[in-house]
C-alpha positions in Angstrom: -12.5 77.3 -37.7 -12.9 81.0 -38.5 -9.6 82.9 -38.8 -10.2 85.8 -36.9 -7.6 88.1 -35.5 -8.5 89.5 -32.4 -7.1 93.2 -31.6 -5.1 92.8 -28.5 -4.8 96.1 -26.4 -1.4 96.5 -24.9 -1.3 97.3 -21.3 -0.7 100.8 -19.9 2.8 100.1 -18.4 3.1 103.3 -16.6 0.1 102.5 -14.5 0.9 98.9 -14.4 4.6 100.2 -12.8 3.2 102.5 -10.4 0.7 99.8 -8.9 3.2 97.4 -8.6 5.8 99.6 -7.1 2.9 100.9 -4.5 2.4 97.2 -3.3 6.2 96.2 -3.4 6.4 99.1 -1.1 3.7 98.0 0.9 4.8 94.6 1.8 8.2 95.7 2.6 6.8 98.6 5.4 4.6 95.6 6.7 7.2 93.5 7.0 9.4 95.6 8.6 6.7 97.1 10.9 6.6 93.6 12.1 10.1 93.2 12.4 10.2 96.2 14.9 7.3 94.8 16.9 8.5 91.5 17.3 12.0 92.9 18.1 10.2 94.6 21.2 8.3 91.8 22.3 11.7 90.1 22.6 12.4 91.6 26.1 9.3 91.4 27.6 9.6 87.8 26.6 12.8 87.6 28.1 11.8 90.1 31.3 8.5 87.6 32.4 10.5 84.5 31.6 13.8 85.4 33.9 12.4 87.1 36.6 8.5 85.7 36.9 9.7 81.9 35.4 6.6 82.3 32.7 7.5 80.8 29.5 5.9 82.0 26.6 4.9 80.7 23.4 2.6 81.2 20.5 0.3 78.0 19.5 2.8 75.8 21.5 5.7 77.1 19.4 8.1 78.5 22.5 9.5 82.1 22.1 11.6 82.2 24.8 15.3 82.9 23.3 14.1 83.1 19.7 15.2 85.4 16.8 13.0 88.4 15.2 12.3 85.4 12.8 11.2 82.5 14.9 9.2 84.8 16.6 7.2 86.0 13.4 7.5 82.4 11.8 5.6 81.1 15.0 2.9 84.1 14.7 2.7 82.7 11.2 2.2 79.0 12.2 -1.4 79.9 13.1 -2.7 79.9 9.7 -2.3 76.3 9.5 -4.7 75.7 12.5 -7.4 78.6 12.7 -9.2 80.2 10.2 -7.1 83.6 10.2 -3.4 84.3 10.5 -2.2 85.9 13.8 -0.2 88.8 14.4 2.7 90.3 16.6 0.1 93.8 16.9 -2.4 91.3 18.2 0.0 89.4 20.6 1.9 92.4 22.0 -0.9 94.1 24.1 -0.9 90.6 25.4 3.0 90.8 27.0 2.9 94.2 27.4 -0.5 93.8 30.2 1.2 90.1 31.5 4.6 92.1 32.4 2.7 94.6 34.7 0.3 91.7 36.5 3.4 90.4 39.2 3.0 86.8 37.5 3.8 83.8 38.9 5.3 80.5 37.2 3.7 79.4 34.1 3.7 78.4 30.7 1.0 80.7 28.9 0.5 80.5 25.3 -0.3 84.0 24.2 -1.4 83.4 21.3 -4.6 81.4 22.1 -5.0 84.1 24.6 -4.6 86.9 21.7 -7.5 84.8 20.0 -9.6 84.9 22.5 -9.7 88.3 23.0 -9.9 89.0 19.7 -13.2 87.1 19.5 -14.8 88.4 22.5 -13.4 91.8 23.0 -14.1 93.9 25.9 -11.1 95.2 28.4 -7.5 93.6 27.9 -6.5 93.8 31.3 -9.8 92.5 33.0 -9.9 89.5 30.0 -6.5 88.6 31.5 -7.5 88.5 34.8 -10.2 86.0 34.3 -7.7 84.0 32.1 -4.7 83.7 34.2 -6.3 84.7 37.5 -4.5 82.3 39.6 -1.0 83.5 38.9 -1.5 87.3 39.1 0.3 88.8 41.8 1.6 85.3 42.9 5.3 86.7 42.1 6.3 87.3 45.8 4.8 84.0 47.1 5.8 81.8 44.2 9.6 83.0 45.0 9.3 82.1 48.7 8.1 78.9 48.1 10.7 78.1 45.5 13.4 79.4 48.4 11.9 76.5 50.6 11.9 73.9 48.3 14.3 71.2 48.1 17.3 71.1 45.8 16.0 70.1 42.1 19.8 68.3 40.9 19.3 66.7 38.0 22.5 63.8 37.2 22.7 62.6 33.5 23.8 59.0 33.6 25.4 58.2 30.4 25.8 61.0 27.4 24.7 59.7 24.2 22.1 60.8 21.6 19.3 61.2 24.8 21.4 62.4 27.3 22.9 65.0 25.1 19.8 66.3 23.8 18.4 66.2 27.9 21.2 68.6 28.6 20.3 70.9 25.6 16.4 71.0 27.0 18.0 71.6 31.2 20.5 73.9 29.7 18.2 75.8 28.2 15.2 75.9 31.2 18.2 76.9 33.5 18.1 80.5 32.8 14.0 80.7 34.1 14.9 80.8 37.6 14.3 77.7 40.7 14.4 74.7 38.0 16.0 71.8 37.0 19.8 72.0 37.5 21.8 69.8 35.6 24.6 69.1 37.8 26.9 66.5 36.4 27.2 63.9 33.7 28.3 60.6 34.1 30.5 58.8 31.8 32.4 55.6 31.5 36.1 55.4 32.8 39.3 55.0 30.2 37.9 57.7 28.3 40.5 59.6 25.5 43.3 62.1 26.8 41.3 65.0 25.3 37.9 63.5 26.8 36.2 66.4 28.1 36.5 68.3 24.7 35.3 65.6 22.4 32.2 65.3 24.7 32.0 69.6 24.8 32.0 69.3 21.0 29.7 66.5 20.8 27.4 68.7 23.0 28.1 71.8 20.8 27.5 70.4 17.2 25.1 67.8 16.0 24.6 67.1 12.7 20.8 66.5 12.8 19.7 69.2 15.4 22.1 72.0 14.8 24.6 73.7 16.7 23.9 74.6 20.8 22.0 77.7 21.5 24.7 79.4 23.5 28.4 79.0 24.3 30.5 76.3 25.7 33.8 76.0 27.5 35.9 72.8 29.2 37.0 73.6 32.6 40.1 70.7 32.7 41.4 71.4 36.0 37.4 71.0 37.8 36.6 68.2 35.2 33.7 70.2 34.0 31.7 71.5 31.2 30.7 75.2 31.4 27.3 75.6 29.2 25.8 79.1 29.0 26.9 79.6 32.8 26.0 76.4 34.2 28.7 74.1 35.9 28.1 70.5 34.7 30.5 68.1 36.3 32.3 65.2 34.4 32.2 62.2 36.4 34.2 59.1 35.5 32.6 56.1 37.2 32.3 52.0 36.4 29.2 51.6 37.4 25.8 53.2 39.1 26.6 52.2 42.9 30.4 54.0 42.2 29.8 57.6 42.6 29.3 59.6 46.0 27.5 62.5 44.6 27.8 64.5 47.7 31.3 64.9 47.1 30.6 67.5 44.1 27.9 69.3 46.3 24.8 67.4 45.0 22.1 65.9 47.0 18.4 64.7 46.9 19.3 64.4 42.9 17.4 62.7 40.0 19.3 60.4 38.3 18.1 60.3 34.6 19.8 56.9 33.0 19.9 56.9 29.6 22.4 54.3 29.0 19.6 51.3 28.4 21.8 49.2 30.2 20.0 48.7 33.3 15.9 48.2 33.1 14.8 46.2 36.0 14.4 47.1 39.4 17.8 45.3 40.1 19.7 47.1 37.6 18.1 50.9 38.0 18.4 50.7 41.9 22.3 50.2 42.3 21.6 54.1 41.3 20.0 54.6 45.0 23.2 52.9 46.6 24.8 56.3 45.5 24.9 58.8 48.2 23.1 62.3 46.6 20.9 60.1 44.7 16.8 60.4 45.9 15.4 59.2 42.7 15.9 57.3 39.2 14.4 57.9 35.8 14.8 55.4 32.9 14.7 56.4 29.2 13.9 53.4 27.8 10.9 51.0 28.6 11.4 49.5 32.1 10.6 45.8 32.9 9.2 44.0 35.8 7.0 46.1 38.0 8.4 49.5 37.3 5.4 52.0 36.2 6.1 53.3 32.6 5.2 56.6 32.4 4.0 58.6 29.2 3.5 62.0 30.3 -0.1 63.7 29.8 -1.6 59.8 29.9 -0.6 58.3 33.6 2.0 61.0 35.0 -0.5 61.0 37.8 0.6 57.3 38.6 3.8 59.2 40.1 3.7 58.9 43.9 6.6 60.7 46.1 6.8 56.7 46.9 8.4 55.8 43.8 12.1 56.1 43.5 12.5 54.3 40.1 10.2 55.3 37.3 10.6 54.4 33.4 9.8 57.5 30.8 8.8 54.3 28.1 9.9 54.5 24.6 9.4 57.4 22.1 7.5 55.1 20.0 4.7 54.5 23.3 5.1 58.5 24.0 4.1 59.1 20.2 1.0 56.9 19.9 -0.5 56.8 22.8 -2.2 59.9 23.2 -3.2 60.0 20.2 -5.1 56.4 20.6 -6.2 58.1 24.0 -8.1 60.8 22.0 -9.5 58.2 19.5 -10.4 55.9 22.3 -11.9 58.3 24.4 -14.4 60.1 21.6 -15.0 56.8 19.1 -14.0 53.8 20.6 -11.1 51.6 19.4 -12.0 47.8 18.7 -8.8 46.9 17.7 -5.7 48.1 15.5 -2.1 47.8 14.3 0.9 50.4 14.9 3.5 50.1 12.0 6.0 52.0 13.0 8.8 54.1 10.0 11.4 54.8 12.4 14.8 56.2 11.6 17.9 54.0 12.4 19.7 54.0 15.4 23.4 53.7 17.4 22.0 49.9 18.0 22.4 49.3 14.3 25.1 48.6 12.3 26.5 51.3 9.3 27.5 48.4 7.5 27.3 44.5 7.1 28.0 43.1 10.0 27.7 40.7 12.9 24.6 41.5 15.3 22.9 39.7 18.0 19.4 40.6 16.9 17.8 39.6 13.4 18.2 41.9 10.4 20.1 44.9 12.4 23.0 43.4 11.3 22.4 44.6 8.0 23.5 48.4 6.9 21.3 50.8 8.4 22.4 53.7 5.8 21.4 51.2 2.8 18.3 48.9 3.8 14.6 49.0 5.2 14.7 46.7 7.8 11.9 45.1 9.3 12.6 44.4 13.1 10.1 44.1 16.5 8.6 46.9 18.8 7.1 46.8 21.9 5.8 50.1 21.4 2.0 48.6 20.4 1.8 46.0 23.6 3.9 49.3 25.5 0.7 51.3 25.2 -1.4 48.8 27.9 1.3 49.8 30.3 0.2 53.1 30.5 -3.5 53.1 28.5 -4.5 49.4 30.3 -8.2 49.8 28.6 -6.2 49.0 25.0 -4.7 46.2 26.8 -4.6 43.2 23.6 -6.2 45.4 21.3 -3.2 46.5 19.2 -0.2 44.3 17.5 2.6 46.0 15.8 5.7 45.8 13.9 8.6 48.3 13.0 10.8 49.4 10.0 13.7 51.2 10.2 14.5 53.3 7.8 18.0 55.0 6.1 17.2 58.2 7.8 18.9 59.7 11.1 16.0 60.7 12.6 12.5 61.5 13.2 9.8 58.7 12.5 6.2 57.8 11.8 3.7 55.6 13.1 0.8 54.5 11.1 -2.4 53.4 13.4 -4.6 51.2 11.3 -7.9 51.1 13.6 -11.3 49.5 14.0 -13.4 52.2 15.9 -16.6 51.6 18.1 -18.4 54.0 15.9 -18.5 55.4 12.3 -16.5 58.4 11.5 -15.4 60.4 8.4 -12.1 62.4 7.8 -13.2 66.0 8.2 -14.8 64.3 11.7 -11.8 62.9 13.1 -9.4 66.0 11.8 -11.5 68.8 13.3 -11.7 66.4 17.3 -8.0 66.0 16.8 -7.2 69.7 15.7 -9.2 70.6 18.8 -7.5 67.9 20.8 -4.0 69.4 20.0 -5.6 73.2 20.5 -7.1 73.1 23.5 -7.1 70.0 25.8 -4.8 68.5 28.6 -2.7 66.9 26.1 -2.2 69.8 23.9 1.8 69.2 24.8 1.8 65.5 23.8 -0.3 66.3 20.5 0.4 68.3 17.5 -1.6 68.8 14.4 -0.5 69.6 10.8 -2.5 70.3 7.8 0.3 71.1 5.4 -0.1 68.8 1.6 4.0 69.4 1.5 5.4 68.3 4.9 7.9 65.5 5.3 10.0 64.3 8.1 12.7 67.0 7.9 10.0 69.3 9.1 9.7 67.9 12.3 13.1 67.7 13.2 13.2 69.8 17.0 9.3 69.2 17.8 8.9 69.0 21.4 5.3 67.5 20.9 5.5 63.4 21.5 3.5 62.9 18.2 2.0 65.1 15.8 -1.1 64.1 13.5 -0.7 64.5 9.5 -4.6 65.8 8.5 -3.7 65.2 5.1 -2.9 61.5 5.3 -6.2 60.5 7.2 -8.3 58.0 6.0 -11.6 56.9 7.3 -14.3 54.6 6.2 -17.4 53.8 8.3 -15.8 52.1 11.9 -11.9 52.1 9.4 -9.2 54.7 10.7 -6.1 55.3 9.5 -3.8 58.0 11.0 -0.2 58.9 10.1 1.8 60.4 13.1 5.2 62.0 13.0 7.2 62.4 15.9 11.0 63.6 16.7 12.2 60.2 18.1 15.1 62.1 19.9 14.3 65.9 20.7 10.3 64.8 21.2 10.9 62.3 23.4 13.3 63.9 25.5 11.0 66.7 25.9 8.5 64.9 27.3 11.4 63.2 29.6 11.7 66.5 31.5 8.3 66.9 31.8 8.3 63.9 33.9 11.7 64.5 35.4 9.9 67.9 36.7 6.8 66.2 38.3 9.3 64.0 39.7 10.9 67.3 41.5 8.0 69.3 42.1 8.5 71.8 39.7 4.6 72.1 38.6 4.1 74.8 35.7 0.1 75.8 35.2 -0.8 76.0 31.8 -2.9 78.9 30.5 -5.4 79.6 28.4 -7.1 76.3 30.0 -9.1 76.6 26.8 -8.5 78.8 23.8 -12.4 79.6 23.4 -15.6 77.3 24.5 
């Protein structure tokens, strides 16, 4: 090897400073012109949302009540699902046009409709028009309807994990105008001396979702909880048939029971026996010849007949529309749900006696391999996959959010870039664009997906396929998720229908 010395010329480090310092400077007014924007998008979010009941969001990321950040964060989001980022400049002409058009209620994601416009051009207002056509100027007649509607009380029976994080989600859609009201909360009797404030702090902090988005104060004399404004009583009762509900002013209410206790028709309708009550909701999976309901899939099963009506499990709400999808565009032979799931209350912290095999074993130390119904759960609502799937579960040392893996024979041959791109577009712009997300991140895990209000979202990066062999690995929040998609059947249930808009992003 020849020893050559090669003359190395040193870098000018004047100019070298001055271009850097130019693009430092760059970013930062960028940033900040950003910052200003989204700052005034905030009330025009808040402006359509209060007075017109239109919730907002940006790729199915909400905006209503976010920071400067979560509202830029969301623009940001877009990158991982189109080919180009978006940005607030291209989504403010959106709100600013949508604030003058009179709306009516609606969840509209502005920034598909930003998209849109951006690929076909022409006039703003005229585009919106054609987009959103049936709410504009629907303001006046969507406010006179909602005046001759029925009461929409909402009752929480029981106020655990679920319940707690139902509240949160009824709290929050209060503020949009003629929605769900969350009335009152029922607990058991014999509760502690200082009751009321160790359920108002159980409310207000929660180690795996954060503190509550607002304030909270405990009303001892009225035996009530007063959450951002809203008058939640306390009810003390033993049992569902105990309470006269139209002693606190409620009537015509939905019961949502989230205690698991009662799952038969039996159990759920000693709910009815209460005066106020008009309808129950289970969140669990019901037994018997009560329709389980996985919202997006057979939420059109709901008749104004039924007054008891199961929400499923969070497993069933998580898998099955993705198997819809697959079913529906390949074909699905046969398959196997293994389910990662994060322990629960129903598990033990440490060794000790339990009824059921394994969960007697420490939930914060072990894998444990139990049974689901979540697999078998699917023909309940999907009856076309009726004996095509088995399944098993594992819990795992982790306090929540879980992932089901759904090994499948297909009808038809399909390849990874194939199956990504249908379920990308299936998440995008179809009817079960609320039930499905999709993620194409090489560095996500299960932290990330703590607060999703999607019932399952697809990981692109863990796909595998191979001729008529699918593999697909499917987060979902097993709490906050679920819940979600609770109220969106608790709101069918009560009549509260919101339109969705853009009906597709782009043909």
């Amino acid at each position: 090897m020849d020893n050559v010395r090669h003359k190395i010329t040193p870098p000018v480090l004047n100019e070298v400073s001055t271009v850097s310092h130019d693009k430092i400077n760059q970013h930062l007014s960028n940033w900040t012109e950003r910052e200003s924007t989204a700052e005034a998008m905030i009330p025009l979010i808040g402006r359509l949302y209060r007075k017109n009941n239109v919730v907002t969001s940006v790729y199915g990321r909400s905006i209503i009540n976010q920071s400067v950040i979560d509202i830029l964060r969301a623009h940001r989001f877009v990158r991982q699902v189109e080919d180009s980022e978006l940005s607030v400049h291209d989504t403010m002409p959106i709100l600013q046009e949508m604030d003058k058009l009179n709306l009516g209620r609606a969840h509209v994601d502005i920034g598909k409709l930003a998209v849109k416009f951006k690929d076909e051009g022409g006039d703003l207002v005229e585009f919106l028009k054609r987009e959103i056509g049936p709410i504009v100027g629907e303001y006046e007649a969507q406010s006179e309807q909602d005046a001759n509607n029925d009461t929409k009380d909402v009752v929480l029976y029981g106020f655990g994990r679920i319940g707690r994080l139902l509240a949160r989600i009824l709290i929050e859609k209060a503020g949009g105008g003629n929605n769900l009201r969350l009335r009152a909360i029922v607990v058991r009797q014999g509760g502690a001396e200082n009751d009321l404030e160790k359920r108002a702090s159980l409310l207000r902090r929660d180690s795996v979702h954060g503190p509550f988005n607002g304030s909270i104060t405990v009303d001892e004399e009225n035996s009530a909880l007063i959450a951002n404004g809203n008058f939640i009583k306390v009810i003390y009762s033993g049992g569902p048939d105990q309470v006269d509900y139209t002693e606190y002013g409620i009537d015509n209410a939905i019961v949502v029971d989230n205690t698991g206790i009662w799952r038969d028709e039996a159990g759920l309708g000693l709910h009815l026996k209460s005066k106020g009550v008009s309808r129950v909701i289970l969140t669990a999976p019901g037994k018997g010849d009560i329709k389980n309901i996985v919202y997006g899939i057979n939420n059109d099963w709901i008749t104004e007949d039924d007054k008891i009506l199961s929400a499923a499990s969070c497993t069933t709400n998580a898998i099955t529309p993705v198997l819809k999808a697959i079913n529906d565009e390949f074909g699905i032979e046969d398959g196997h749900v293994e389910t990662v799931h994060s322990y629960t209350n129903d598990q033990n912290l440490i060794d000790n006696y339990h009824k059921g095999s394994r969960r007697g074993r420490s939930a914060a130390l072990n894998m444990v391999i139990t049974e689901t119904g979540a697999a078998k759960a699917v023909a309940k609502a999907l009856p076309e996959l009726k004996g095509k799937l088995s399944g098993n579960a594992i819990r795992v040392p982790t306090p929540n959010v879980s992932m089901a893996i759904l090994n499948l024979n297909l009808k038809s041959d399909v390849d990874v870039e194939k199956v990504n791109e249908y379920l990308r577009e299936m998440a995008l712009h179809s009817e079960l664009q609320k039930q499905i997300d999709f993620v194409n991140s090489p560095e996500v895990v299960s932290t990330d997906f703590v607060g999703s209000r999607h019932a399952g979202v697809v990981d692109a990066q863990a796909t595998i396929a191979n001729g008529k062999r699918l593999i697909l690995y499917v987060w979902y929040d097993n709490e906050f998720g679920y819940s979600a998609q609770v109220i969106r059947c608790v709101n069918q249930m009560a009549g509260v229908d919101y339109p969705i808009f853009p009906k597709r992003a782009r043909d």
